[in-house]
N, C-alpha and C positions, 0 to 999 in steps of 0.2 A: 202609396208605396206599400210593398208587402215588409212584414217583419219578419225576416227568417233567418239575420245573418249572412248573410251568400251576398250580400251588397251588391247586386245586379243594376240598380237603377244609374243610370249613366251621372247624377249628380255627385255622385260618390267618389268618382274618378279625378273631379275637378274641387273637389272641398279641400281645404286646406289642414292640415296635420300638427298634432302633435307625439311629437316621439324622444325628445330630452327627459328622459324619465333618469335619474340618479338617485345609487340606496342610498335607505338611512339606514340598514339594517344588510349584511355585515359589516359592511366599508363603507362609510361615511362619504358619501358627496361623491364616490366613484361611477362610472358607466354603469347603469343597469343590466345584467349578464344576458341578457336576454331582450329582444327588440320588444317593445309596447309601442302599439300604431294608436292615435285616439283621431277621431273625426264629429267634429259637429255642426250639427243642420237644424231647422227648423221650419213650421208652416203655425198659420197662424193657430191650430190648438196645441202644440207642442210642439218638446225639443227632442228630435232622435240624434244618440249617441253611440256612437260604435270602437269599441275597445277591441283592438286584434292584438292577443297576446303569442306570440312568434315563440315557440320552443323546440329547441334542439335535439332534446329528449322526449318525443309526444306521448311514450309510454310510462313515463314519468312522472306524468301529469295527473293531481289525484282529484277525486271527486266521489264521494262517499252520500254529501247529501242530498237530500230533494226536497222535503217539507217546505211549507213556505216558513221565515225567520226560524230557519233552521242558525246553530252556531257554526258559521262556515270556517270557522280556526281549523280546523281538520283539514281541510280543501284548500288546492290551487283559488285564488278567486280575486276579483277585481272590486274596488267602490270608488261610486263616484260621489263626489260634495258638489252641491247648488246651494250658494249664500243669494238666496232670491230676491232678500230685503239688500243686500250689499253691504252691509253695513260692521260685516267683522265681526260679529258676536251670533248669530244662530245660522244653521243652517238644515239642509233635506240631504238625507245620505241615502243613494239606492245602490247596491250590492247583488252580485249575482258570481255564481261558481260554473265550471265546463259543465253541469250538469242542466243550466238553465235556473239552478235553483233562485225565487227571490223572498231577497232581505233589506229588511228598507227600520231607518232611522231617522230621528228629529234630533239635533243636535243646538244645545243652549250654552253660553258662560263659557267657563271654562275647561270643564270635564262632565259636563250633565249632557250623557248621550240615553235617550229614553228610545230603547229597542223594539218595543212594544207598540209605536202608529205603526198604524197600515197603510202607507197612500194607495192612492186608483195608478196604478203603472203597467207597465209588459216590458219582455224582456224574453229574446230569442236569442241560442246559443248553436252555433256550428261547431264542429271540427272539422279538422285535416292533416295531413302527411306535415303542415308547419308549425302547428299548432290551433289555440280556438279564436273562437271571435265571439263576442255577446254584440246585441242590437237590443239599445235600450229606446223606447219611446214615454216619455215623461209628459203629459198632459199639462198645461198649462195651470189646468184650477187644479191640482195637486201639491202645485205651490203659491207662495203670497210672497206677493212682489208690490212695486210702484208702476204702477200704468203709464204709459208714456211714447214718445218718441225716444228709439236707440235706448233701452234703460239697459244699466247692465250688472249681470250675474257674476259673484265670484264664484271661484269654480278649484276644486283638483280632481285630481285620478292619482289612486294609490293599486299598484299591483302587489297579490303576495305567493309568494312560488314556494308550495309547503317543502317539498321536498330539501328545500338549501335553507329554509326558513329564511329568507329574502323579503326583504320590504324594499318596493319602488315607488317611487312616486312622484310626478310634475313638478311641484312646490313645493315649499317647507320640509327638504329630507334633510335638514340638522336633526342631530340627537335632540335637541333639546328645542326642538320645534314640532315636529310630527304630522301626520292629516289634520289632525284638530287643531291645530293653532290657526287660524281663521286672517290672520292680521299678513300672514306669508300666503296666501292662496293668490292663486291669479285668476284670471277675467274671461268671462263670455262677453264679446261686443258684438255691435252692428246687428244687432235683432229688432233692429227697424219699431212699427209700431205695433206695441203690443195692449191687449185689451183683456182685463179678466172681469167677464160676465157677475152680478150677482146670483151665484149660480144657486141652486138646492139640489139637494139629494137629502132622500127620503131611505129610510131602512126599515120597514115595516119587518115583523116577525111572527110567527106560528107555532106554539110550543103545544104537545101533550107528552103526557108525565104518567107515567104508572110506578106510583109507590106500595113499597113491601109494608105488610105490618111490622112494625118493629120490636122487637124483644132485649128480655135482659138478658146479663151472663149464664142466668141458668133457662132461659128458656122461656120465661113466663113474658106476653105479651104486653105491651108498654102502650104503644100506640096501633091503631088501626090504618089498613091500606086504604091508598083511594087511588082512581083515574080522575083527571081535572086536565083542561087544554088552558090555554091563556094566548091572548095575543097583545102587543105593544107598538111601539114607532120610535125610532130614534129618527133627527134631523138634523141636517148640518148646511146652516145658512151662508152665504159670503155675505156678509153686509157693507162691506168695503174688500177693495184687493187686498188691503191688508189686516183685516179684523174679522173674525166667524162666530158665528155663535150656533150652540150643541142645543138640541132640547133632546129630552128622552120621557117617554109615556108608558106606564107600565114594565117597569122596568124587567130584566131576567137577564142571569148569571150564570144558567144553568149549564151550559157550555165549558166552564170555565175549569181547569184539570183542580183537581182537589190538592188540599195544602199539603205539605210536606209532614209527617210526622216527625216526631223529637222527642229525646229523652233531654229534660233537662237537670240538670246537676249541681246546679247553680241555686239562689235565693231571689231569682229579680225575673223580672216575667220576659217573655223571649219576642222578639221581635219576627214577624210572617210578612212578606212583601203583598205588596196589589196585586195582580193579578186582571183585575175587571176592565175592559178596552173603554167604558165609558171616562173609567178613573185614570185610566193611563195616557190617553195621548195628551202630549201638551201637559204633562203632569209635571215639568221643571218649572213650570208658570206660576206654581205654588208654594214653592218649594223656600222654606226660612227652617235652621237650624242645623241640627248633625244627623241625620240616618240612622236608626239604630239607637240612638242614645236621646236627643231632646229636639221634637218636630211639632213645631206649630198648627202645620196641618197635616194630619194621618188619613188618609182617603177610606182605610178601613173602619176607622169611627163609622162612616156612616154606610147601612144596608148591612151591617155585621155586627153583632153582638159581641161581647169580649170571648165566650167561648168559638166563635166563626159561626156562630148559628146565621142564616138569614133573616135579615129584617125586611119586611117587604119596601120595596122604593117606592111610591106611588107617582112622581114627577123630579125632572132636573134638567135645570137648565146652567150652561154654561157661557161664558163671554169672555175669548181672548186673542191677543195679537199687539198690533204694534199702531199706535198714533205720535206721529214725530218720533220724539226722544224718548218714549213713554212705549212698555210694556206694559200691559194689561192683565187681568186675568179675574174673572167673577166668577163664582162658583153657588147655587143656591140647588136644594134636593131637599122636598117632603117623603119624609118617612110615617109609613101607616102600620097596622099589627095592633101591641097593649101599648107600645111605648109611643105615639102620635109624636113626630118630630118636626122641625123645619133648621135647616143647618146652612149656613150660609158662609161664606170667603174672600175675602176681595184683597186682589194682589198687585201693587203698582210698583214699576220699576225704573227709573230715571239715568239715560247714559251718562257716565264720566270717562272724560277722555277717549282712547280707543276702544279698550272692551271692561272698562270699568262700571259700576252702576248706583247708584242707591237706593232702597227697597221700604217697602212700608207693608205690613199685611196686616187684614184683621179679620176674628172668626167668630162664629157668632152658633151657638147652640139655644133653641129654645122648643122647650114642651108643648103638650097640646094646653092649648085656653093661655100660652106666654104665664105661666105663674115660677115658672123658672127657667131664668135666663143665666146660661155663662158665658163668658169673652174671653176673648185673649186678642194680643195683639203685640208687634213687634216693629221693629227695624232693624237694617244689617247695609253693610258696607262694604263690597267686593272691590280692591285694587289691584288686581293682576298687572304687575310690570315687568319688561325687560331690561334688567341691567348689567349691563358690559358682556351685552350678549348669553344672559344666563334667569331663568324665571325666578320669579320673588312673588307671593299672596300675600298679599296681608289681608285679614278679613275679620268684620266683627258682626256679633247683633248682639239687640238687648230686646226681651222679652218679656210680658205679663199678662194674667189673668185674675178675673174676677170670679168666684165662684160660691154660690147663696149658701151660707152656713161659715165663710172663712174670713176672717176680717184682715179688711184692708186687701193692699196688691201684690200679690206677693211676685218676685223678679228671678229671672234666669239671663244669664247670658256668657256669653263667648268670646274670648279673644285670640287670635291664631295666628303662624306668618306660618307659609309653607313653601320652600324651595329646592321645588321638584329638577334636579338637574340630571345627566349624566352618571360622573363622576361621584356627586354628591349627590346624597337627596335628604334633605332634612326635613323635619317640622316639630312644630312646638306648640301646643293650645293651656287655654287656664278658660275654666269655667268657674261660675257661680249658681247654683238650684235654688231656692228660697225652698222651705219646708211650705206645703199649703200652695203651692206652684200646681195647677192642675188645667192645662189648657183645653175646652174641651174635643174639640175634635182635633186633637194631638196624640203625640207618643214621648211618656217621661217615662227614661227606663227607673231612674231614682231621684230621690229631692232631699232635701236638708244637705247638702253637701258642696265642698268647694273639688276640684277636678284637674289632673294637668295629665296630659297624655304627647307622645312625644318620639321623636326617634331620629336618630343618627346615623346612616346608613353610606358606607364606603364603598364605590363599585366597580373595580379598577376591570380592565380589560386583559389581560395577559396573553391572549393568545396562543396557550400553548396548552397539551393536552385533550384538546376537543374541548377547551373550556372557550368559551363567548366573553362572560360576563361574571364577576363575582359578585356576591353581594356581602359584607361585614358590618355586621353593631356592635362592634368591639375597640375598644375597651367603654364608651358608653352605650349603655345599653337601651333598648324599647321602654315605654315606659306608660303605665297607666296609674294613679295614686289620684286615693279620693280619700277625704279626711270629712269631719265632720265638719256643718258650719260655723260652729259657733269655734273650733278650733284652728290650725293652722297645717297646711300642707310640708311646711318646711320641719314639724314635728310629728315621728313618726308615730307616737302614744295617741295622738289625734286620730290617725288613719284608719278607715271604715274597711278599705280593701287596696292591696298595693300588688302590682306587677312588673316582672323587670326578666326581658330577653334577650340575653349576649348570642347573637347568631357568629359565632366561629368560623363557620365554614359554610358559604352556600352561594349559591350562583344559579348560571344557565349554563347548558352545553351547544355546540355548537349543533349537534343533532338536535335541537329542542325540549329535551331531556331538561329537567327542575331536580333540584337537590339542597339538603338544607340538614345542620347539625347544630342542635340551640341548647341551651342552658339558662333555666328558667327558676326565679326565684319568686314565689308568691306567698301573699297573706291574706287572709279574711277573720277580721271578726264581729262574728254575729252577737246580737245583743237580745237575740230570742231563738228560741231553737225552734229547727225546721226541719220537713223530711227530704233527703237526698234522693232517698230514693224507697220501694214499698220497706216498710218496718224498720227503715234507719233511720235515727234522727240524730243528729247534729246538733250538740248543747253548745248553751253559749259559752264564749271565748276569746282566747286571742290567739290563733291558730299562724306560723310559719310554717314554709314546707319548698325544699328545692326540686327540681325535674332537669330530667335529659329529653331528650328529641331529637327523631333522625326521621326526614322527609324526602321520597322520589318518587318524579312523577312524570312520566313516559310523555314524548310527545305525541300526542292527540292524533296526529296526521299518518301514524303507523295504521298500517290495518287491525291488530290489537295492542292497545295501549292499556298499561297496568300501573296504578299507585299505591303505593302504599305511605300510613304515615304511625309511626308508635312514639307514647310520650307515657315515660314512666319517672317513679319515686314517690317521696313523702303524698302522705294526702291529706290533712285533718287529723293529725297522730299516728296513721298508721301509714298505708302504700295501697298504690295502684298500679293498673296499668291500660291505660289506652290505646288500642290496636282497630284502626282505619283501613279499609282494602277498597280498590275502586279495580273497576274492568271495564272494558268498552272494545267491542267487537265490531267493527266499518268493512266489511266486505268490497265496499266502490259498488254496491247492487240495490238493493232495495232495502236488505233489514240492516238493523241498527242493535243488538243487545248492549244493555250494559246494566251492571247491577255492583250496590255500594255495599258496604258491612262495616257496621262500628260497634267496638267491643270493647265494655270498659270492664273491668275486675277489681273489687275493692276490697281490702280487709282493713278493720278500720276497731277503734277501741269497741266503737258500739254497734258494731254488730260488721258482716259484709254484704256483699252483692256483687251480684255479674247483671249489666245491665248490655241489653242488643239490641239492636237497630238494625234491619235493611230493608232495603231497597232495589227493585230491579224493574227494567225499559226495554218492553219489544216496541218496537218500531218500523211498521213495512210502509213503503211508500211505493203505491201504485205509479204515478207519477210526480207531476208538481205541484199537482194541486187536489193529488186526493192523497189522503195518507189514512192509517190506525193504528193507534198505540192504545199497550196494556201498559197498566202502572198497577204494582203489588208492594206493599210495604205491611213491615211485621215490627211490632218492639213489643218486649216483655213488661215492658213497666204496664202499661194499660193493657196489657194481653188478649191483644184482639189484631186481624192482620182486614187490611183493604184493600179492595179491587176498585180500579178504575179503567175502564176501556170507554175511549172516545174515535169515533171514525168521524173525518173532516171531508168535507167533498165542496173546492169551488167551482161551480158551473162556468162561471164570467168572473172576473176579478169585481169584486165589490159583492157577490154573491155569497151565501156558506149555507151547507147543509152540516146540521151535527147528527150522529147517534152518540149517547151518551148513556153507560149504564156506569151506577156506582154501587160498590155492598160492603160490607164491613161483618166481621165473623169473631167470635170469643174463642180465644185458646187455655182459656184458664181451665188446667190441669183437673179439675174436679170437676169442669162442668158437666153436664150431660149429655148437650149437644156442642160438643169442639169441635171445631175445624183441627183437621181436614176429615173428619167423620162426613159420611155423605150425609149424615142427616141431620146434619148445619144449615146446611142447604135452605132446610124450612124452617131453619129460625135464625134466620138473619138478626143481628142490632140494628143494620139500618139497610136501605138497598130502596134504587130507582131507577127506572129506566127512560130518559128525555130525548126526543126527535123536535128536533128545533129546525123553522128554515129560515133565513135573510135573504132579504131579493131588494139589490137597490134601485132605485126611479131616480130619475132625474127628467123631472117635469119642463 
């Protein structure tokens, strides 16, 4: 069969339909405004799926992007769910917009949707005078199933129609159900006998590399240039329909858009996401603790230095998926350079009940010749229930590590309910850090401490005004409070730092419009003084301090959409004010601008500052599978601005060509060669330029 949408092939005529699609999103359980036709078929290497979305208004219909896992929130666009294993707890989400564009997802648990796999898919998009139609063909080894006679797939289709901001969908359109509630999805049957090969694919790679010499702020040379090429192999086994395992060989990252700069204002060190495709697919398989705050396993421990320097990877192999009742997940990678590593992971997860589980991890860091070794190790308890038709979490772990120089084990752990509804949406967690807690290929943002963080949230619908949805934390407020360990949370003379935000007024509009008016009461006291920012520092103390905030934030799906966010008052004895501006310009063509700016203004006992940040995104996209993006970001704290242009080109889907150049330039006002002086130019801090190819095999 051809893939082009235009559904010609006579089998299409006689397939069987789905079309009961009802919102969940504005009217609840009402007729979807708009027909959705869904049809599906199959041959024995895949399933084609053909979604005709029927509109009344075809000029109405928006489509802005192309990239592949572009954020389709902006755009008209349709996703579909395949629960391949059946079994209510994971699933393959492939997505696609009027534009053809695709975006594809691994979905785990309860809300761990990892955006970042790539499956091997296609996906062809028409229009016409009724609206469009996508034609998706999904490959069988794309997904991990049970082989068998008649096995069957749960399944939805969710439509969303930017323009009314409309959510449709097959299954599960309660409020307090959604696409991902896995346990309401309905069924693909009668797919006869299906067989998934122990397949291979192979990703061999090709890099050279022409590095700048590097220089300081004033000029004088640091390091020397080189040319060097490199090549590697990533491989991805089926060992079972349902179990793969990863190996990768000489590893390279160099593709990978560079980190996000930050001014931080704060005294605890900042948290930077993955980013690396080796490290992210399948990366909820590792996953024990909170994000941001205390994780087990931090994928950037390894191949990354605590500055983000690279550490070279020399080998990794991974192992994960599903045996019975049993998730899997092993994880082991030698790292070569001064620091010789071997880091290893193993993550096991046991069904309860419907989408319930219990989990055990452990991690294992050890130096070159093993003369030191660190551990950690944990377990946790996930019980998602429905009761009286409304969700309830409860959830716990308990964690430790051993680390040579700290005596004894010292413990961390969590305990939480979260009951995400409608109407209400609450939660409430209590932590414990031990002091000497240091897991090592983890992320502790702080230790010695006990922790409760928490919020009350009232979200009534009123319907009137162009208002959708409210949101209020009033009269209890948000809440974050960490006290020391050895004292108590219920005393405030204990407390290390405390937070408390009465949101007043704020909701959604029915245009998709965000808006938010808060009143924020915080404390910190530091027990050593730190610098905020260059030449302020921060003596120790016990520092109150209240703030206002007023937040709006355009819907997305406008051809330019504008945010703005300011939070001002006290600061540390004296007053600030924080001033956030975002842009984003979507034509419905090829480019994308948008560009962010955050401005903070301090006057403070010990001294002041104006502290800047930004950020701006060209974006042209040739088509769907070639795109280039500039990425330029400037902050005055480190006073230096960087350039990142990377052009992406897929030939065949599993294919990728990068250009990649990066540089980084001194703006410090005395120097002698600043940017934007041309004769910066030649004395870069850093700069390289990488042509990288991927070409997959499948032997």
């Amino acid at each position: 069969m051809t893939l082009d949408a235009r559904l010609d092939e006579p089998f299409w005529a006689t397939t069987d339909s789905i079309d009961d699609f009802r919102q969940r999103e504005p009217l609840e359980g009402l007729p979807a405004t708009e027909r959705t036709v869904v049809k599906v078929a199959h041959d024995a290497g895949a399933l084609y799926i053909v979604v005709r979305c029927y509109d009344s208004d075809r000029r109405g219909v928006r489509a802005s992007q192309l990239r592949r896992d572009a954020d389709l929130s902006s755009d008209d666009n349709v996703r579909l769910l395949i629960d391949s294993f059946d079994d209510r707890r994971s699933a393959f989400v492939f997505g696609t917009n009027p534009n053809g564009t695709m975006w594809d997802a691994q979905f785990s648990g309860v809300d761990d949707l990892n955006e970042n796999w790539n499956g091997i898919w296609e996906v062809a998009v028409s229009r016409d005078s009724a609206g469009w139609t996508a034609e998706f063909r999904i490959p069988l080894l794309s997904l991990r199933f049970h082989a068998g006679t008649n096995p069957e797939f749960g399944f939805n289709v969710r439509r969303f129609i930017r323009r009314k901001n409309e959510e449709d969908l097959w299954r599960s359109y309660g409020r307090v159900q959604g696409f991902y509630r896995l346990n309401n999805e309905g069924t693909i049957t009668e797919l006869g006998d299906l067989l998934r090969p122990r397949d291979l694919e192979l990703y061999p790679y090709a890099l050279g590399r022409a590095v700048e010499t590097e220089h300081d702020s004033i000029g004088g040379e640091t390091a020397g240039g080189y040319f060097g090429g490199k090549g590697g192999v990533d491989a991805k086994l089926g060992i079972t329909p349902t179990l793969t395992a990863d190996v990768t060989v000489s590893t390279d990252f160099a593709q990978v858009e560079a980190d996000q700069q930050i001014i931080n204002l704060t005294r605890f060190p900042f948290f930077f996401p993955e980013k690396r495709q080796f490290f992210l697919e399948s990366s909820g398989e590792f996953d024990l603790g909170t994000p941001g705050r205390v994780q087990l396993f931090y994928s950037r421990r390894i191949g990354l230095d605590t500055s983000g320097a690279l550490v070279p990877i020399v080998a990794g192999g991974r192992l994960y998926g599903r045996l019975g009742p049993w998730r899997i997940g092993v994880l082991d990678a030698q790292t070569g350079g001064a620091d010789k590593a071997n880091d290893a992971v193993v993550r096991v997860q046991h069904d309860l009940f419907d989408r319930s589980y219990v989990g055990a991890i452990g991690t294992l860091h050890a130096s070159s010749g093993g003369q030191s070794v660190q551990r950690a190790g944990g377990l946790d308890v996930d019980l998602p229930l429905v009761v009286r038709g409304a969700n309830l979490e409860p959830k716990v772990w308990v964690a430790a590590s051993q680390t040579p120089g700290v005596p004894g084990t010292p413990l961390a752990w969590r305990l939480s309910t979260d009951n995400p509804n409608d109407l209400f949406d609450n939660f409430v967690s209590f932590y414990r850090i031990d002091s000497g807690f240091a897991p090592p290929l983890g992320f502790v943002r702080r230790t010695g401490i006990w922790e409760t963080t928490g919020h009350v949230d009232f979200m009534p619908r009123p319907g009137v005004l162009g208002i959708r949805q409210l949101d209020f934390t009033f009269p209890i407020p948000s809440w974050d409070i960490i006290a020391n360990e050895t004292g108590s949370l219920l005393r405030s003379a204990d407390w290390q730092t405390a937070w408390f935000e009465w949101r007043v007024f704020g909701g959604d509009r029915q245009n998709g419009d965000h808006f938010e008016i808060n009143f924020q009461r915080l404390m910190d006291a530091p027990t050593d003084a730190f610098d905020i920012f260059k030449g302020v520092v921060i003596q120790p103390g016990r520092y109150w301090w209240s703030r206002y905030e007023l937040q709006y934030f355009m819907n997305p799906g406008r051809p330019l959409s504008v945010g703005a966010f300011v939070n001002w008052g006290q600061f540390y004895g004296g007053h600030s004010t924080d001033l956030e501006l975002s842009a984003a310009w979507r034509g419905g063509g090829h480019i994308i601008v948008s560009t962010d700016l955050t401005r903070t203004k301090a006057q403070l006992p010990v001294g002041a500052f104006t502290a800047v940040l930004s950020a701006s995104r060209l974006e042209y996209d040739f088509n769907t599978r070639t795109s280039l993006l500039a990425f330029v970001q400037y902050d005055n704290e480190s006073e230096r601005v960087d350039f990142n242009v990377r052009f992406h080109w897929i030939p065949a889907i599993g294919d990728d060509v990068f250009l990649v150049w990066n540089s980084g330039y001194t703006t410090e006002p005395l120097a002698r060669f600043r940017f934007p002086d041309s004769r910066a130019l030649a004395r870069p801090l850093n700069g390289a330029f990488v042509a990288k190819v991927v070409h997959r095999l499948t032997p």
